[in-house]
Backbone as JSON Lines, residues from 0, in Angstrom:
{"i":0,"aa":"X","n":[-88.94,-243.04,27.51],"ca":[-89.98,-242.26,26.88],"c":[-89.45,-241.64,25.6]}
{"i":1,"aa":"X","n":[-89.97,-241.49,24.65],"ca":[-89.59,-240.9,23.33],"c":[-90.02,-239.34,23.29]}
{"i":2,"aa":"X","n":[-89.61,-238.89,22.54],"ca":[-89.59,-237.38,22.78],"c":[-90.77,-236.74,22.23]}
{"i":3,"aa":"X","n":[-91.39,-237.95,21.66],"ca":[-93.36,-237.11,21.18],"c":[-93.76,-237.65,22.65]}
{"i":4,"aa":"X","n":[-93.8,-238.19,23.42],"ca":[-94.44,-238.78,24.87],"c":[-93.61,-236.98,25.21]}
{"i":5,"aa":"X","n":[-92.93,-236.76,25.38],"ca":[-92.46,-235.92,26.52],"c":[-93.07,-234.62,25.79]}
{"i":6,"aa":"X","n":[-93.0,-234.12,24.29],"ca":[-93.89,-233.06,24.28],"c":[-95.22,-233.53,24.15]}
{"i":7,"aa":"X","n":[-95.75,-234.53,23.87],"ca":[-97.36,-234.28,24.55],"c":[-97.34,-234.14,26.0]}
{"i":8,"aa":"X","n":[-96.54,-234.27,27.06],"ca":[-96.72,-234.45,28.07],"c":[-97.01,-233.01,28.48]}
{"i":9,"aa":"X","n":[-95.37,-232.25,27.99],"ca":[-95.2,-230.69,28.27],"c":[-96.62,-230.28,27.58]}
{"i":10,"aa":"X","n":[-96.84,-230.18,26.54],"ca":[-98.37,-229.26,25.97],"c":[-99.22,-229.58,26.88]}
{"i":11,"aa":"X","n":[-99.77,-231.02,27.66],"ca":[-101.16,-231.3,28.72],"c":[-100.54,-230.76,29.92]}
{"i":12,"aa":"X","n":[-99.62,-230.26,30.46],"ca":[-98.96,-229.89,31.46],"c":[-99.18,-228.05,31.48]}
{"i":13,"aa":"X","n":[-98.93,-228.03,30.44],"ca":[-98.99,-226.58,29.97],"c":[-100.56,-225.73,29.62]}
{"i":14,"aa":"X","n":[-101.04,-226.5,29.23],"ca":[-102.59,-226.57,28.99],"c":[-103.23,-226.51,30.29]}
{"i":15,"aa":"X","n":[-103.06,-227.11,30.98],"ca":[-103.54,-227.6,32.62],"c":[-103.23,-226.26,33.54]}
{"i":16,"aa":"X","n":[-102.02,-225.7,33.51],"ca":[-101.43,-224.73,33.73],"c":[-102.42,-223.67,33.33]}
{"i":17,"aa":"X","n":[-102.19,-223.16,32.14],"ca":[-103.18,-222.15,31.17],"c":[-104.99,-222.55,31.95]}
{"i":18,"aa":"X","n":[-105.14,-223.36,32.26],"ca":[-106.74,-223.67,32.72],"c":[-106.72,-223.05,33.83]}
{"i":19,"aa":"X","n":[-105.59,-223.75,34.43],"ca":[-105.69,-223.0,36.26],"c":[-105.9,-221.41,36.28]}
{"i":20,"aa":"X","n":[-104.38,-220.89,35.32],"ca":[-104.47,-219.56,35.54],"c":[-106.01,-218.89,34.66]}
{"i":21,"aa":"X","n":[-106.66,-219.43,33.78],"ca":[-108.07,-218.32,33.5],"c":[-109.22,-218.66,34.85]}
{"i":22,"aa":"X","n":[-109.12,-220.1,35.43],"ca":[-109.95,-219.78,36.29],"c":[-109.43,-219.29,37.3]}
{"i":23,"aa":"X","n":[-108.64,-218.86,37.64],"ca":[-108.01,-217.83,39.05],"c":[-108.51,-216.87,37.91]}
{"i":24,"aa":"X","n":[-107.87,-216.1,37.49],"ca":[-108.48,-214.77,36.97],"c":[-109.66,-214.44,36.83]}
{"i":25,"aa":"X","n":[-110.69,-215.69,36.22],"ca":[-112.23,-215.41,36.16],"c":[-112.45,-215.35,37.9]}
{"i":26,"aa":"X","n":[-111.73,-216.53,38.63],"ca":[-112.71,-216.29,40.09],"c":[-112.24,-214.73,40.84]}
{"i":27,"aa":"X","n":[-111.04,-214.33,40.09],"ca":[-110.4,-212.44,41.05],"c":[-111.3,-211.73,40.32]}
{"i":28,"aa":"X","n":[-111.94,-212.02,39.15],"ca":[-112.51,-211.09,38.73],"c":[-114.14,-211.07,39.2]}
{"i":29,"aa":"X","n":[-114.51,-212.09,40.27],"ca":[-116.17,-212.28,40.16],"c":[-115.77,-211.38,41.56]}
{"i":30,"aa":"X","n":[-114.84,-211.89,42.98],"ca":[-114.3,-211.31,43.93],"c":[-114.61,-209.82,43.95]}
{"i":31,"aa":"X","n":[-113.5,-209.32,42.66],"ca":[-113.5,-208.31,42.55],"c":[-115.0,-207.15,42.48]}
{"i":32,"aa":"X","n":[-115.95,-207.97,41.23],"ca":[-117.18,-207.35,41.41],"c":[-118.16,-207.73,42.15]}
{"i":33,"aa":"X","n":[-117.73,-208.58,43.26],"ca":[-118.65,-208.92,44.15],"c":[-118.71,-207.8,45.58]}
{"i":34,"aa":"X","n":[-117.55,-207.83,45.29],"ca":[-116.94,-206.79,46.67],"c":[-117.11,-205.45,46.02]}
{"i":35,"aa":"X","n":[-117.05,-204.98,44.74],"ca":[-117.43,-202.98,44.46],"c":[-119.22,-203.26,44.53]}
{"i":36,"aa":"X","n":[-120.1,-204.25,43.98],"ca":[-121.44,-204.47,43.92],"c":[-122.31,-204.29,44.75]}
{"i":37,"aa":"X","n":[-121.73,-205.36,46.15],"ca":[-122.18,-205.69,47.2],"c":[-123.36,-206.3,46.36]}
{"i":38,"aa":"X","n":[-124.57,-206.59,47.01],"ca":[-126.02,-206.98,46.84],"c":[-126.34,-207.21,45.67]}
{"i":39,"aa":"X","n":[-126.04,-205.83,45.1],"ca":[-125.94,-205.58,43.84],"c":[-125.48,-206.78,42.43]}
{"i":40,"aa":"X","n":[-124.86,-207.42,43.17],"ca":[-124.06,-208.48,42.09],"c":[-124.89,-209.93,42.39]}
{"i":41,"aa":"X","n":[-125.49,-210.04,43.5],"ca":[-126.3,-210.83,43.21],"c":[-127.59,-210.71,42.3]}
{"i":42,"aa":"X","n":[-128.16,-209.55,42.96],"ca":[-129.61,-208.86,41.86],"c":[-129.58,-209.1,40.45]}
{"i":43,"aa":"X","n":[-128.16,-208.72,39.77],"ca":[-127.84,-209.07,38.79],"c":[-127.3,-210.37,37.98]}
{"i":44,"aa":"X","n":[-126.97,-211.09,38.68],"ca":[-127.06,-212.6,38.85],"c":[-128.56,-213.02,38.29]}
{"i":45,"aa":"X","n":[-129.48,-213.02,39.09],"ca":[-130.48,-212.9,39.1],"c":[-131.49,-212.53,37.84]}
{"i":46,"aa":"X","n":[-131.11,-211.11,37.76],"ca":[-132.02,-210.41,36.57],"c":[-131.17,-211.04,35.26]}
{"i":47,"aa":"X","n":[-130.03,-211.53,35.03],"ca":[-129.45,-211.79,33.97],"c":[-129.63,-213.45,33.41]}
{"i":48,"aa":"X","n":[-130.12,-213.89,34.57],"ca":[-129.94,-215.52,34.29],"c":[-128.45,-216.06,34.61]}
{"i":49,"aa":"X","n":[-127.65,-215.56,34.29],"ca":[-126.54,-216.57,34.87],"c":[-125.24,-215.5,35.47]}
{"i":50,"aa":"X","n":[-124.22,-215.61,35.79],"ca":[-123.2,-214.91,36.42],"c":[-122.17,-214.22,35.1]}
{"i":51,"aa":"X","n":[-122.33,-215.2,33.9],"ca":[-121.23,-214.27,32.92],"c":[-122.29,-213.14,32.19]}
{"i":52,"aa":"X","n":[-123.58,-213.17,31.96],"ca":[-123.98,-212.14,31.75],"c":[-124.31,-210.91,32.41]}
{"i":53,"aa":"X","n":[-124.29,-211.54,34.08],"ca":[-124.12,-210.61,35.01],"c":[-123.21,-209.69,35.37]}
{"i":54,"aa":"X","n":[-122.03,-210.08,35.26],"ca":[-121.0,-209.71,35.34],"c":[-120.49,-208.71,33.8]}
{"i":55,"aa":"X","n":[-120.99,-209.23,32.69],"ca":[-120.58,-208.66,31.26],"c":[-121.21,-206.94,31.73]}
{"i":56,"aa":"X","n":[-122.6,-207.35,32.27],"ca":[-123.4,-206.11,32.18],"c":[-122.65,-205.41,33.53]}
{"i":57,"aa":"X","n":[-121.89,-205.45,34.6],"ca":[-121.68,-205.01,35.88],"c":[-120.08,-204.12,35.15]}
{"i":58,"aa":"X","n":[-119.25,-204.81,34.55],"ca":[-118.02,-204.47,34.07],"c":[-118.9,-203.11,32.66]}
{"i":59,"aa":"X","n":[-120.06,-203.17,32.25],"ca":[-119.82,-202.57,31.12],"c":[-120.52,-200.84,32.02]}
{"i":60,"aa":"X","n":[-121.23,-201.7,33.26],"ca":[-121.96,-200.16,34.0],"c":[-120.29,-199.35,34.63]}
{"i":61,"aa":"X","n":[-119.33,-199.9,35.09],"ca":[-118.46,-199.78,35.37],"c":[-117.3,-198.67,34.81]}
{"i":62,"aa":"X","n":[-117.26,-199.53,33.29],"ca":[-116.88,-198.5,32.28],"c":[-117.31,-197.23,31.77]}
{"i":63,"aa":"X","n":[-118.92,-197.42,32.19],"ca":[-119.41,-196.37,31.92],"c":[-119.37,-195.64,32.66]}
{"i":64,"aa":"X","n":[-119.26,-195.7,33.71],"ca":[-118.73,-194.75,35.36],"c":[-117.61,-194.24,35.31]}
{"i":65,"aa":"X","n":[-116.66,-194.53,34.33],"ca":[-115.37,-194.43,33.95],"c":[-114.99,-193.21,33.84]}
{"i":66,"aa":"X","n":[-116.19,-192.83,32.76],"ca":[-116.28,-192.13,31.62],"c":[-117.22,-190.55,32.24]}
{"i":67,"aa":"X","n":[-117.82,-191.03,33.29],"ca":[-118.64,-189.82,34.15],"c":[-117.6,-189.02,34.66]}
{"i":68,"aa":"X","n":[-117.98,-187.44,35.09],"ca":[-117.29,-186.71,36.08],"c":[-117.95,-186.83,37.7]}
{"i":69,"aa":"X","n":[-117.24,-187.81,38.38],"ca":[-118.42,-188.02,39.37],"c":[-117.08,-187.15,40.98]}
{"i":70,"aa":"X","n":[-117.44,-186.18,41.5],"ca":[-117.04,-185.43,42.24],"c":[-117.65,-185.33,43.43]}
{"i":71,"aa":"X","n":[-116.71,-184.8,44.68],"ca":[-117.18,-184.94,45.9],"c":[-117.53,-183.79,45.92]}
{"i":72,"aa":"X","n":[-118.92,-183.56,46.87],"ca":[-119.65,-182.19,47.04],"c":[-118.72,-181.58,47.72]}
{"i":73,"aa":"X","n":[-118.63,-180.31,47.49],"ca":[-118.11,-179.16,48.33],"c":[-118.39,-179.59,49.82]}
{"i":74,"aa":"X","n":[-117.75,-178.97,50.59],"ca":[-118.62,-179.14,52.13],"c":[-119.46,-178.13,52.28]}
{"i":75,"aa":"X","n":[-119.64,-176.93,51.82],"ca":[-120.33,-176.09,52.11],"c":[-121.71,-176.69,51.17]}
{"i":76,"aa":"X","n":[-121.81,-177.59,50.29],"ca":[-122.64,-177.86,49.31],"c":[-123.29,-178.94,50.67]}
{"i":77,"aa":"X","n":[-122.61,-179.81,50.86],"ca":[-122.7,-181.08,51.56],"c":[-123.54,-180.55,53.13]}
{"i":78,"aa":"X","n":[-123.17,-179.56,53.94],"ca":[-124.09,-179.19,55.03],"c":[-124.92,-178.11,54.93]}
{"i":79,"aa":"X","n":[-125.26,-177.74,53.06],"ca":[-126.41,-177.4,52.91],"c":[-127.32,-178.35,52.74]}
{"i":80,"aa":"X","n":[-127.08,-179.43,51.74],"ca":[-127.77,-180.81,52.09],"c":[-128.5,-181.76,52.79]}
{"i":81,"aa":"X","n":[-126.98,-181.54,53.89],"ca":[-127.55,-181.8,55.46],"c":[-128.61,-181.46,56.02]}
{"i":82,"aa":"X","n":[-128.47,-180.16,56.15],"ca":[-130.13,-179.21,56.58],"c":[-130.77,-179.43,55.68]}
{"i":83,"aa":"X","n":[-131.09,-179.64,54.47],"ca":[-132.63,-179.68,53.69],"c":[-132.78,-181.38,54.07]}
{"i":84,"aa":"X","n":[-132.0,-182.04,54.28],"ca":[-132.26,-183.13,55.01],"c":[-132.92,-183.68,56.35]}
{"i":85,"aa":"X","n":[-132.5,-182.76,56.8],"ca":[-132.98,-182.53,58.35],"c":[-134.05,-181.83,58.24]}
{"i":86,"aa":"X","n":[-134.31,-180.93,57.65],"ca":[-135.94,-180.29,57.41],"c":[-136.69,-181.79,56.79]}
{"i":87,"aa":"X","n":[-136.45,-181.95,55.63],"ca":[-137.38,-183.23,55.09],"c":[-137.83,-184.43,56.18]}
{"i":88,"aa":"X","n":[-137.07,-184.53,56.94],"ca":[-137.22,-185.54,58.24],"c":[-137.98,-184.98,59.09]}
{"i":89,"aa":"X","n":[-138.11,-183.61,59.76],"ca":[-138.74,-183.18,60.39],"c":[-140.12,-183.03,60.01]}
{"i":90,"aa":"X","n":[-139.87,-182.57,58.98],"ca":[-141.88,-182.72,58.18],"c":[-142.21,-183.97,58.19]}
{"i":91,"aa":"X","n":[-141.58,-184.81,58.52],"ca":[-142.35,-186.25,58.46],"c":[-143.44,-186.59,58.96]}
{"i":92,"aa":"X","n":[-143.1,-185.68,60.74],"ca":[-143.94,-186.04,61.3],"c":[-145.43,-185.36,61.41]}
{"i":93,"aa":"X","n":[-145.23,-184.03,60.32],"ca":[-146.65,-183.82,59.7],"c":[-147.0,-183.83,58.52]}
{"i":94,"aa":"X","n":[-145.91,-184.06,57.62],"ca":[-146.46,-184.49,56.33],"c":[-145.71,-185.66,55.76]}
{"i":95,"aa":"X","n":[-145.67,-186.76,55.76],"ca":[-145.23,-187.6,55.71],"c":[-145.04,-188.17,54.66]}
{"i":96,"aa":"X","n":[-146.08,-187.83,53.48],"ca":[-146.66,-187.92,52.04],"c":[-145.46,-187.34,51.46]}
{"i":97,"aa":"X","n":[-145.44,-185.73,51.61],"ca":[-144.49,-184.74,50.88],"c":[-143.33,-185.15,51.45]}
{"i":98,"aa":"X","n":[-142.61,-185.22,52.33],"ca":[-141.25,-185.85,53.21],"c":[-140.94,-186.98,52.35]}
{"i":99,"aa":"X","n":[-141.36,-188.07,51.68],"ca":[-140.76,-188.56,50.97],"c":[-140.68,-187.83,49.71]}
{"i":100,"aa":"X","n":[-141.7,-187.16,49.09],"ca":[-141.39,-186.46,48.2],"c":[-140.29,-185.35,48.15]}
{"i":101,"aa":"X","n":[-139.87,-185.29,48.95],"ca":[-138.33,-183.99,49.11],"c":[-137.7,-185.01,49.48]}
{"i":102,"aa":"X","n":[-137.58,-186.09,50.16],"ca":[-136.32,-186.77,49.79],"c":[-136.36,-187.48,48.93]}
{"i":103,"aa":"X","n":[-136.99,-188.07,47.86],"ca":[-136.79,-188.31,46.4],"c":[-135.82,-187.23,45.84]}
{"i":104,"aa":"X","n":[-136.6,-185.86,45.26],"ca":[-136.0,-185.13,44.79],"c":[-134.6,-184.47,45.34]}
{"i":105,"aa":"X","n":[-134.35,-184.82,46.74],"ca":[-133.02,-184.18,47.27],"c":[-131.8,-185.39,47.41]}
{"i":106,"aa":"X","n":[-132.62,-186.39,46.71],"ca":[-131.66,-187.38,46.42],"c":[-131.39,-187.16,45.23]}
{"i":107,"aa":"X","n":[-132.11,-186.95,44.25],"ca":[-131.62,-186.55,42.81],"c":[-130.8,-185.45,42.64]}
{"i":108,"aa":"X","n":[-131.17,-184.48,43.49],"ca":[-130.71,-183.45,43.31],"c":[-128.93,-183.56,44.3]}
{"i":109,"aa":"X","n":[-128.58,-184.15,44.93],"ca":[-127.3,-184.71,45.32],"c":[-126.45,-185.3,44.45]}
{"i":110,"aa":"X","n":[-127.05,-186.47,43.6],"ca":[-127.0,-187.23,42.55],"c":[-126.39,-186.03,41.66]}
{"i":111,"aa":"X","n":[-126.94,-185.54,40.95],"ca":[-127.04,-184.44,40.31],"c":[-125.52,-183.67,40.5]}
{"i":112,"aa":"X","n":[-125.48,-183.24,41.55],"ca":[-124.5,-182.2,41.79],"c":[-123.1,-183.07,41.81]}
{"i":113,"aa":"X","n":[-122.93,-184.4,42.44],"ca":[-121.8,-185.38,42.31],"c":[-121.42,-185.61,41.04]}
{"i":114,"aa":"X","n":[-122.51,-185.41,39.77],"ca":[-121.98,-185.73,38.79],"c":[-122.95,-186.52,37.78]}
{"i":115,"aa":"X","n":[-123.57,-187.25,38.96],"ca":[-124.02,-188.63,37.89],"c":[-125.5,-188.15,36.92]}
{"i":116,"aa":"X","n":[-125.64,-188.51,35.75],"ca":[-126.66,-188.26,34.87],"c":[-127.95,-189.12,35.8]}
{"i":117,"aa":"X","n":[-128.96,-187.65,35.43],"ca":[-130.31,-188.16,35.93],"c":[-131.22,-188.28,34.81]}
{"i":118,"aa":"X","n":[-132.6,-188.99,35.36],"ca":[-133.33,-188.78,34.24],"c":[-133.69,-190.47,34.49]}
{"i":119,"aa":"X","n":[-133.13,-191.13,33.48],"ca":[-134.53,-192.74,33.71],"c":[-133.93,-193.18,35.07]}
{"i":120,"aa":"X","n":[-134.77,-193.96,35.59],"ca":[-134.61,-194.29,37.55],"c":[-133.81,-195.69,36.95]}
{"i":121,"aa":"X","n":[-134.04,-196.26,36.16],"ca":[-133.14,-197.63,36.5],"c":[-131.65,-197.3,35.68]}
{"i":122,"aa":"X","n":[-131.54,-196.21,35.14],"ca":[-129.82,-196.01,34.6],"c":[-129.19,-195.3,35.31]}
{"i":123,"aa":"X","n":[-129.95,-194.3,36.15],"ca":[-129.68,-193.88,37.59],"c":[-129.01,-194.47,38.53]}
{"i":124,"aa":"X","n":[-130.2,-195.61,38.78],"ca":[-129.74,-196.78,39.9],"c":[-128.39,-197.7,39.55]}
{"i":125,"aa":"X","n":[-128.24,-197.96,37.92],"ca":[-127.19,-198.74,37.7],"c":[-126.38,-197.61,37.47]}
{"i":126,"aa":"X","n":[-126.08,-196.56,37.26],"ca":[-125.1,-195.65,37.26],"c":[-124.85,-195.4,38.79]}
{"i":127,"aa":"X","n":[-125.27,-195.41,40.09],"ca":[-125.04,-195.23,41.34],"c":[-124.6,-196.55,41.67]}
{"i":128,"aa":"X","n":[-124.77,-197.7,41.51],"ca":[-124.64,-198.72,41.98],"c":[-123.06,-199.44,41.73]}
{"i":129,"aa":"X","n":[-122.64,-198.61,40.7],"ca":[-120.65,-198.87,40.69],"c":[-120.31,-198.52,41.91]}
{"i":130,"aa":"X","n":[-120.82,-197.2,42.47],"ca":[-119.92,-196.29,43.56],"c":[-121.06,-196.85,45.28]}
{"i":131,"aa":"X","n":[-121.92,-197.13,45.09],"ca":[-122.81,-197.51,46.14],"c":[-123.57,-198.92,46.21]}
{"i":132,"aa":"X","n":[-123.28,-199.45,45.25],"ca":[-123.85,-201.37,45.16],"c":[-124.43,-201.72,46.4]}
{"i":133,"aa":"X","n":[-123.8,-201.21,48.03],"ca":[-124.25,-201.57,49.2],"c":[-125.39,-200.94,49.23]}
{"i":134,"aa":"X","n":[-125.45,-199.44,48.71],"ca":[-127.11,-199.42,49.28],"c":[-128.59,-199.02,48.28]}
{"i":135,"aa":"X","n":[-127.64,-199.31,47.03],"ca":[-128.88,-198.91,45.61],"c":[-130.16,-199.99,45.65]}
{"i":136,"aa":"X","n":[-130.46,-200.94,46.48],"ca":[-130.89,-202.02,46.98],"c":[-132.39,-201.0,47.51]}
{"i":137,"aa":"X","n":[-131.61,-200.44,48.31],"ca":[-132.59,-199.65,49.25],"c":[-133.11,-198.45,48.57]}
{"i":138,"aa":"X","n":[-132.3,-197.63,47.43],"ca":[-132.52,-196.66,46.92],"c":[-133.8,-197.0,46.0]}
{"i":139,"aa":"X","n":[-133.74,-198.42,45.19],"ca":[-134.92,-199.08,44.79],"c":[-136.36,-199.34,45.4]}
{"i":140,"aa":"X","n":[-136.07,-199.85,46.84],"ca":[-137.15,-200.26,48.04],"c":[-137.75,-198.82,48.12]}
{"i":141,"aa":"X","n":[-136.84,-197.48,48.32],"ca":[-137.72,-196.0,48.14],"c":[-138.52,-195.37,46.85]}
{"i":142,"aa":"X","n":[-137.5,-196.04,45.88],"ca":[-138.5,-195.51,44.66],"c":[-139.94,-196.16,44.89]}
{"i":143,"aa":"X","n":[-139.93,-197.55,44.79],"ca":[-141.04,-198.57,44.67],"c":[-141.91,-197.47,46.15]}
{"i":144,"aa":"X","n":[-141.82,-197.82,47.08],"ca":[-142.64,-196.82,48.04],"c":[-143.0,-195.35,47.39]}
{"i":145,"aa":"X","n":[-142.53,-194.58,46.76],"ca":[-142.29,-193.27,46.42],"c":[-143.9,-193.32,45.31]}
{"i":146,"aa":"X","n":[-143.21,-194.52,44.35],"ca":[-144.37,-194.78,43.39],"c":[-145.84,-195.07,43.79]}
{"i":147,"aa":"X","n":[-145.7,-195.9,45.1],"ca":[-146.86,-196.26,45.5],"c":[-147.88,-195.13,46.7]}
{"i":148,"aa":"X","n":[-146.95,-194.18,47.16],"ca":[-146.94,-193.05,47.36],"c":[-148.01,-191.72,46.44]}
{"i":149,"aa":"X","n":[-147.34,-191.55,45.27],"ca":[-147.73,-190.95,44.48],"c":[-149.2,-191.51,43.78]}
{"i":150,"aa":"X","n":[-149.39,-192.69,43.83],"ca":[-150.91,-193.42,43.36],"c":[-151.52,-193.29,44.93]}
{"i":151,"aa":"X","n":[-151.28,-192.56,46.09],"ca":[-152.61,-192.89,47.07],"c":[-151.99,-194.05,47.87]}
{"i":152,"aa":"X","n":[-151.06,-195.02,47.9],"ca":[-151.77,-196.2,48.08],"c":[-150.32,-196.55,49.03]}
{"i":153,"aa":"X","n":[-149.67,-195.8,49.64],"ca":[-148.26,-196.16,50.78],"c":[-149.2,-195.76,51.91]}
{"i":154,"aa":"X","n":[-148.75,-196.62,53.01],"ca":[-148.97,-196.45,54.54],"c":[-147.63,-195.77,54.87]}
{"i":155,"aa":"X","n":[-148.34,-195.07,56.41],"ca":[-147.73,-194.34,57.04],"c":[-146.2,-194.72,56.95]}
{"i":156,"aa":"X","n":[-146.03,-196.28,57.88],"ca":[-145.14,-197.31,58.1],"c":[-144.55,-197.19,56.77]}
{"i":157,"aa":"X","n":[-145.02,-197.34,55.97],"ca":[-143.88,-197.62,54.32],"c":[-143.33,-196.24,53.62]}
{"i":158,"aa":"X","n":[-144.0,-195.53,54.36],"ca":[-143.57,-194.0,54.15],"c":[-142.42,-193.38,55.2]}
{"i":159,"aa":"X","n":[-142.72,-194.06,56.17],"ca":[-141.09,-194.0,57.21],"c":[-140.13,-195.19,56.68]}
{"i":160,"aa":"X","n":[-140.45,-196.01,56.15],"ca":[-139.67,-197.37,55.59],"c":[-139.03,-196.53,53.77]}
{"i":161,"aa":"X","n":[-139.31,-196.01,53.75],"ca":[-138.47,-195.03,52.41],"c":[-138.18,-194.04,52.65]}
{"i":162,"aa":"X","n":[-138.48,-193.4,53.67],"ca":[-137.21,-192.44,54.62],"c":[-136.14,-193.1,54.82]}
{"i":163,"aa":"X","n":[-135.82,-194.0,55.75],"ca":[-135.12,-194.66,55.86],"c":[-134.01,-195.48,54.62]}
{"i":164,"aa":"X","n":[-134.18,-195.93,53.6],"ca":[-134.02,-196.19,52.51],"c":[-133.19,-195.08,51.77]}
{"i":165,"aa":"X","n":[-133.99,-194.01,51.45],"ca":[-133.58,-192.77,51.25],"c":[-132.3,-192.31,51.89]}
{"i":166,"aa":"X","n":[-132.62,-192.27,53.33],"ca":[-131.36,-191.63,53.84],"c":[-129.99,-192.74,53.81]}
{"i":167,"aa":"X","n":[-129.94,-194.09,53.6],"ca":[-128.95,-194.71,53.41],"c":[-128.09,-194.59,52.01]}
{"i":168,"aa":"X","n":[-128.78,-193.8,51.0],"ca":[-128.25,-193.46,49.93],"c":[-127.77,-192.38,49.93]}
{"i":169,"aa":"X","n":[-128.66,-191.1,50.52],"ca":[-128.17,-190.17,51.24],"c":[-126.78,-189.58,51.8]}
{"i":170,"aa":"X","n":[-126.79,-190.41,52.53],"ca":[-125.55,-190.95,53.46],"c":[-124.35,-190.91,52.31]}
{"i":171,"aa":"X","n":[-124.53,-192.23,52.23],"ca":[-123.37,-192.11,51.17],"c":[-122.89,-191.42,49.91]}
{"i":172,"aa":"X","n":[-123.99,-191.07,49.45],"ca":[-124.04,-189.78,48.69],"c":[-122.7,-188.14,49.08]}
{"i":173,"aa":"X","n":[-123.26,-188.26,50.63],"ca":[-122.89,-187.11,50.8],"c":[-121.55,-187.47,51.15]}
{"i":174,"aa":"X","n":[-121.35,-188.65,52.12],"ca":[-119.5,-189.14,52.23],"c":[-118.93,-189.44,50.77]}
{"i":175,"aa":"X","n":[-118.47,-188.1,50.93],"ca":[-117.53,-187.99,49.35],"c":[-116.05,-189.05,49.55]}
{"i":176,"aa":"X","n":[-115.59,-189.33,50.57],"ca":[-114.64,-189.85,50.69],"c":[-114.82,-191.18,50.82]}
{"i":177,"aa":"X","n":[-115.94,-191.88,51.28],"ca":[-116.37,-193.6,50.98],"c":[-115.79,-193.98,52.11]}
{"i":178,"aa":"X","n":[-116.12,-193.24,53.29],"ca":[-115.44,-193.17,54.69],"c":[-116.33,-194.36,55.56]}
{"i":179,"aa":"X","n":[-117.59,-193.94,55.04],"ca":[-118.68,-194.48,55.89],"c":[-120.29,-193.36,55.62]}
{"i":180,"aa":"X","n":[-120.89,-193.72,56.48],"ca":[-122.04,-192.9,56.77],"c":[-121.97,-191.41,57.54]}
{"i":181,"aa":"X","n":[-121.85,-190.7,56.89],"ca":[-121.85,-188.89,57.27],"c":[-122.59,-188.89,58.49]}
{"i":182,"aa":"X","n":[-121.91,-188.21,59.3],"ca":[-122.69,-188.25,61.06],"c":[-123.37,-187.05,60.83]}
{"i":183,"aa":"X","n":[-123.74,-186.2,59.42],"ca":[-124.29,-184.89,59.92],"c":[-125.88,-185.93,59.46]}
{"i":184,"aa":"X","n":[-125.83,-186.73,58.89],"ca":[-127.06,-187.18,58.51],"c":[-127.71,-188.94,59.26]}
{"i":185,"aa":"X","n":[-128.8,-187.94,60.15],"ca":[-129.54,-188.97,61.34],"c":[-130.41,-188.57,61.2]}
């Protein structure tokens, strides 16, 4: 072999090499935001048309979470919570209308106190969805009820179906430590 055969060989060898390692890195990096997303990274899949714009926009909500002061509630903050939680559930079963309406607002108002900027519902949802991707899914399924709520037009059933919803954001909301689901909230 002559020694231009052996460095073209080394450069396609080396090249081949260099290919392997960006797609291992692109596939640790989809891993990576598949697993902080959960659900979430598909939705966005989805709403984006393909996976690199999905992902451009998931890494840039990310950064921007970066940049938040996002803090665990006090506990004394956290099983005041609890109870206005447990009241909102209990009115359900006579006002069922307003019961989602206090847990809307006592979800914001949790939101709120952790840190994260309120104000438009879908920069909300993508600002919660770095730290909760598993259940901003559902936090959506309550707005959409909440909305349909507020026009007249939610059943009973879809008004316990965004309770439910609600309190899975809830939940994690209040586990400041990303432990799991807070047992003060059932």
């Amino acid at each position: 072999m002559s020694s231009t055969t052996i460095v073209v060989l080394v450069v396609v060898a080396l090249l081949v090499v260099a290919a392997i390692v960006v797609v291992a890195v692109l596939a640790h990096r989809r891993k990576q935001l598949q697993e902080r997303f959960g659900p979430e990274y598909d939705r966005a899949v989805d709403r984006a048309g393909g996976r690199r714009p999905a992902e451009q926009e998931l890494q840039e909500r990310a950064k921007r979470r970066e940049q938040l002061d996002i803090r665990p509630l006090h506990p004394a903050a956290a099983a005041d919570f609890a109870e206005q939680w447990r009241q909102a559930q209990e009115h359900f079963v006579d006002a069922p209308s307003e019961s989602v309406r206090e847990a809307d607002v006592l979800v914001t108002r949790v939101m709120k106190e952790r840190g994260y900027p309120v104000g438009e519902f879908e920069q909300q949802a993508a600002d919660v969805s770095v730290d909760h991707g598993n259940v901003v899914e559902e936090y959506r399924a309550a707005r959409d009820i909440s909305l349909a709520n507020e026009r007249g037009e939610a059943t009973t059933e879809q008004l316990r179906e965004a309770m439910v919803h609600y309190r899975a954001l809830f939940s994690d909301l209040l586990d400041a430590e990303g432990t799991g689901r807070d047992s003060a909230v059932r």
